[in-house]
Structures are given as structure tokens and as C-alpha cells.
N, C-alpha and C positions, 0 to 999 in steps of 0.2 A: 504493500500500500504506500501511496507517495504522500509527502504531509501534505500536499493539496486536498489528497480522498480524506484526508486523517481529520485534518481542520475542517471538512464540509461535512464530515460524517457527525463529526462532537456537536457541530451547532445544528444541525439537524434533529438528532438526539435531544438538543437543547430549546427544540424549537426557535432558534435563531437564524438570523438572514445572515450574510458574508456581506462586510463593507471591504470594499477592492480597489483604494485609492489606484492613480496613475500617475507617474512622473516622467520626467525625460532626466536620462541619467547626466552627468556633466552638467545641467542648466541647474543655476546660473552659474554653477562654476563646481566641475570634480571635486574639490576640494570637500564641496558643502552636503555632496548625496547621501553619505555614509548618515549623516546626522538629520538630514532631512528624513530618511526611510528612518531611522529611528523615532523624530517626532510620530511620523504618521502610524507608527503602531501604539504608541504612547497614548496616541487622540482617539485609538479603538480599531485601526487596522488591521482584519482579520488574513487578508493578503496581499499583498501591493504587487503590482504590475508595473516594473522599470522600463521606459522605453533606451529603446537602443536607437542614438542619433544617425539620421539618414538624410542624406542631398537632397533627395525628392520624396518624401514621404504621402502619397498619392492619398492615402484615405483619411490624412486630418487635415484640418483647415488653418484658418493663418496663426492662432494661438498656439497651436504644438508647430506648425511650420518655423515659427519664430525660435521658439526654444531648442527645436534640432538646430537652429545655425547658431544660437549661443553655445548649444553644446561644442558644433562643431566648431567654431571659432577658438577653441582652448582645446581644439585635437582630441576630444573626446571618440577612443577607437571602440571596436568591439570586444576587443582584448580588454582594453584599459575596463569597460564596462562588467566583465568576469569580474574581475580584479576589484571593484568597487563593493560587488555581494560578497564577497570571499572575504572581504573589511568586514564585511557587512555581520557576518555570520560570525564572527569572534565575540561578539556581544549577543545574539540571538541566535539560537540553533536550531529557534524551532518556526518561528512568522515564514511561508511560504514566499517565495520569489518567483514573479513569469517576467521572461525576457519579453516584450514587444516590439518587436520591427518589422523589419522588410529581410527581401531573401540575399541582396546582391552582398551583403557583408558577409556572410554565411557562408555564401560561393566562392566570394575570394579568399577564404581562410580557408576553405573545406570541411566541408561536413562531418567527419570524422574529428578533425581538430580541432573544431567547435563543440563538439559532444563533448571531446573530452573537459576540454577548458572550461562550457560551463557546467558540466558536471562537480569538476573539481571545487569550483567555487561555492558549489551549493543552490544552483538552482536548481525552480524545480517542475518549471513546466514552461515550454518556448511557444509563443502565437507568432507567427509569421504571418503578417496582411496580406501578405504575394501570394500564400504556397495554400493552391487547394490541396484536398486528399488527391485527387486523380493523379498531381504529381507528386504526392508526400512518401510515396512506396521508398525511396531512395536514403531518407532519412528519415522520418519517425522511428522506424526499428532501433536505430543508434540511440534516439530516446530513450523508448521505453526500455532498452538494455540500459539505461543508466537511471533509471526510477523517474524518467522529468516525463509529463506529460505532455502532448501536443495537442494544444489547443485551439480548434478553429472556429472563425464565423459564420455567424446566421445570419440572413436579413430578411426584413419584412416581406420581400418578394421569393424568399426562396420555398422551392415546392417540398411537397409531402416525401419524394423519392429524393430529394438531393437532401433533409435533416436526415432521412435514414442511413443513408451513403457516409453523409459526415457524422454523424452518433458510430459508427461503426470502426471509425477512423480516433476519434476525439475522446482523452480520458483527461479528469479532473473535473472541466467543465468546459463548457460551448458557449462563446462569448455572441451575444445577441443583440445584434445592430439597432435599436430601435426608433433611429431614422433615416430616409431615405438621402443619405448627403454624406460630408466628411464630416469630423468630429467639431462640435460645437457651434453647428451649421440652424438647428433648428429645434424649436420648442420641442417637448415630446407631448402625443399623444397617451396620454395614462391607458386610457380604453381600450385603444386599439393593439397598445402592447398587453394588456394582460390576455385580450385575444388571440396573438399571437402566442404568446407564451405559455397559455393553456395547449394551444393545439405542439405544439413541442413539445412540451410535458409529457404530451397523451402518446406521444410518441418513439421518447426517450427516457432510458433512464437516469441520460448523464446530469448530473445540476446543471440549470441555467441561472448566468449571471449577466445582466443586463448593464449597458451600457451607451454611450451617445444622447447626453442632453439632464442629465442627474447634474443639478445646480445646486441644491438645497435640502435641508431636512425635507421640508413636505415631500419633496418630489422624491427621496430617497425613501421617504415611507411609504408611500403611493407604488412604487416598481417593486418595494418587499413585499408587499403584500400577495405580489403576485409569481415572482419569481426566489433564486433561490439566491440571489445578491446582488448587489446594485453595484456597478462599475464608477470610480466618477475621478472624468480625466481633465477634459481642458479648464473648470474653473476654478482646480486647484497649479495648474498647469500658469492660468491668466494673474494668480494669485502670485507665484514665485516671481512673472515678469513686474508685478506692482512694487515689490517686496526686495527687488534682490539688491540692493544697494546696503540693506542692514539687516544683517545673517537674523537677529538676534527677536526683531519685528516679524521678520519672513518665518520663522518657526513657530511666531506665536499665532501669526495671521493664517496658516495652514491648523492650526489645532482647534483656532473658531471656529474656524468651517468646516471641519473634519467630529469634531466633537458633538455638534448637535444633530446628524446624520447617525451617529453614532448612537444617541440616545432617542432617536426618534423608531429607528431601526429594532433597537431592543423595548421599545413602548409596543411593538405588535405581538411580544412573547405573550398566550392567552395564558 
């Protein structure tokens, strides 16, 4: 079992939802991630999702597009990015870690060299935005020979045969798109996603953790109720670019926003 199954299994047990911040690793500055992914479990992060900085990151919009060139502007690599959970992990051995990015970092390191590297470090489940299942035959196995899970997405538009194709592919959880845009692009429909998210339910038994447009407690309590955790990326993402001139503000300003999601989340335990 990987601590991704382990952590969704206790709070399930617990009748609890998973809150699943997101960051961009190096933004606003390597130096500061190690401690920021510590704030974010401090403020009730049951798993954080580190993105891995990329040139053209096709599926977020300008708030994470910004933060990958601050990353990348201080040479934030994919290596360097191992290397920050592997920090990371000296102090927490147990908060889960998902790599998010793209595939071409992947490809120019190789797939084997990257299993190992972020193996070594301690994570512990990779989402790759590029890499459907129909190409994932090549690497996932190297995954799951290393206990990290490969986690892919859903979207509003995808059919009844392509979640079954990707549930068959997809351990830990199935990250679900819940709007039609790049990240931070559009209000969310509550509605229409717990519609959604029933019929994947009914279809899957991996957890779903919902993502794309989770701003707020309400809204973070609103997609728990329906799903099995709530994603929330660019407006702690928009939060670091507000923030990043003083470490000491930027860590308190991520635990506001982070904290009452947190408690609003555990207000649905019956």
C-alpha cells in the first residue's frame, strides 16, 4: 500500500475529505519550498501536490504560468525538484508527495532515472498532464515497482469507457478536472460537478479528488461533500506571487487560506 492508499484509507475510515494543496516547487525561490510544504501541512494538508516547473505548461493559466518562470528563472530543475522532497522528508516521513508536471522533463532525464531519483527522494505518486494511459505502458510499471502511484485526469467531457480505461491505469486517486479551461480559468459549477462525480464514483473505485477552481472554504466544503478531496492550486499559487517578497507574511498568508478549508472540510464529518 502506498501512503497515498494509507492517508485516503484513515480518512475515509475517519469519514474525512483529503485537502491536497498545490505549489510550484522553486517559486518564489528553492530556497523557500522545503518550508512552505511544511507550512501547508501545519495548516491541515492531508497531501500536497508539488508542481515540477515547465516552459510551457499547456493546462494552467497565467497564475501557475507565472510561477513556473519564477521557478524557472532560479534554474529550478527536475532533479533539483527530487532533491527538495528528499529535504523535505527529513522532517516528515509520512504527508504524501505527487510530482505534477509535464512529460518532456521526464524524457530528457529518462524514465528509469527519474523512477529512481524520485523514488529515492520519497515521493509518492507522479500526474503527468501530457501522458494519457494509452501511452503510460512504458512507465507506470517503473512506478508502481517503486510504490509511487500514477495518477491521471478526468474531465467533464470524458466518457463512461475512457474513466474505465483510466481507473484501470490510475492508483491512489484520479484527479478531476472540474472545468472546462486551464487552471484558474473559471468559477466552478458545484452541481454539475457532484454530477459528475457521482457518475465516476459509480464507476470507480479509485478516490476522487477534485480540482480546478476550489478558492475558498465554502467552495472547499461544497466539492467535499461530494467527492473524496478537494485539490486547491492557483489561489494559493496567486497567494505566494502576493506574498513573496516576505518569507515570513507568505507563510502566514498560505495558513489563512489553507486553515479554514481545513476546518470547513472537517465541519462535514456526521
Amino acid at each position: 500500500m502506498s501512503r497515498i492508499e494509507g492517508v485516503l484509507n484513515n480518512l475515509r475510515e475517519q469519514g474525512r475529505k483529503a485537502l491536497i494543496p498545490y505549489i510550484t516547487a522553486g517559486d518564489p525561490h528553492p530556497d523557500q519550498t522545503v518550508e512552505l510544504m511544511h507550512t501547508l501541512v501545519k495548516a491541515g494538508a492531508d497531501i500536497i501536490e508539488l508542481g515540477v516547473p515547465f516552459s510551457d505548461p499547456m493546462a494552467d493559466g497565467p497564475v501557475i504560468q507565472l510561477a513556473c518562470e519564477r521557478a524557472l528563472k532560479h534554474g529550478t530543475s527536475l532533479r533539483q525538484v527530487a532533491g527538495l522532497v528528499k529535504t523535505f522528508r527529513e522532517q516528515d516521513p509520512d504527508t504524501p508527495v505527487v510530482l505534477m508536471g509535464y512529460l518532456n522533463p521526464m524524457v530528457a532525464m529518462g524514465y528509469e532515472a527519474f523512477a529512481d531519483i524520485a523514488a529515492d527522494a520519497g515521493v509518492d505518486g507522479i500526474l503527468t498532464v501530457d501522458l494519457p494511459p494509452e501511452e503510460a505502458d512504458e512507465v507506470a510499471p517503473l512506478f508502481a515497482a517503486r510504490k509511487m502511484d500514477p495518477i491521471f485526469l478526468l474531465a467533464p467531457t470524458t466518457t463512461d469507457e475512457r474513466i474505465r480505461l483510466i481507473s484501470e491505469h490510475a492508483s491512489g486517486y484520479v484527479y478531476y478536472v472540474s472545468v472546462k479551461g486551464v487552471t484558474g480559468s473559471a468559477a466552478i459549477d458545484v452541481d454539475e460537478v457532484a454530477r459528475k462525480v457521482a457518475n465516476v464514483h459509480s464507476i470507480t473505485r479509485v478516490p476522487v479528488g477534485v480540482g480546478f477552481g476550489i478558492r475558498d472554504a465554502k467552495t472547499a466544503a461544497a466539492v467535499g461533500k461530494v467527492s473524496d478531496g478537494v485539490i486547491v492550486g492557483s489561489v494559493l499559487v496567486d497567494t505566494i506571487a502576493r506574498n513573496q517578497t516576505d518569507p515570513a507574511q507568505l507563510k502566514q498568508a498560505l495558513t489563512d487560506l489553507l486553515q479554514p478549508m481545513r476546518k470547513a472540510l472537517d465541519g462535514l464529518v456526521s
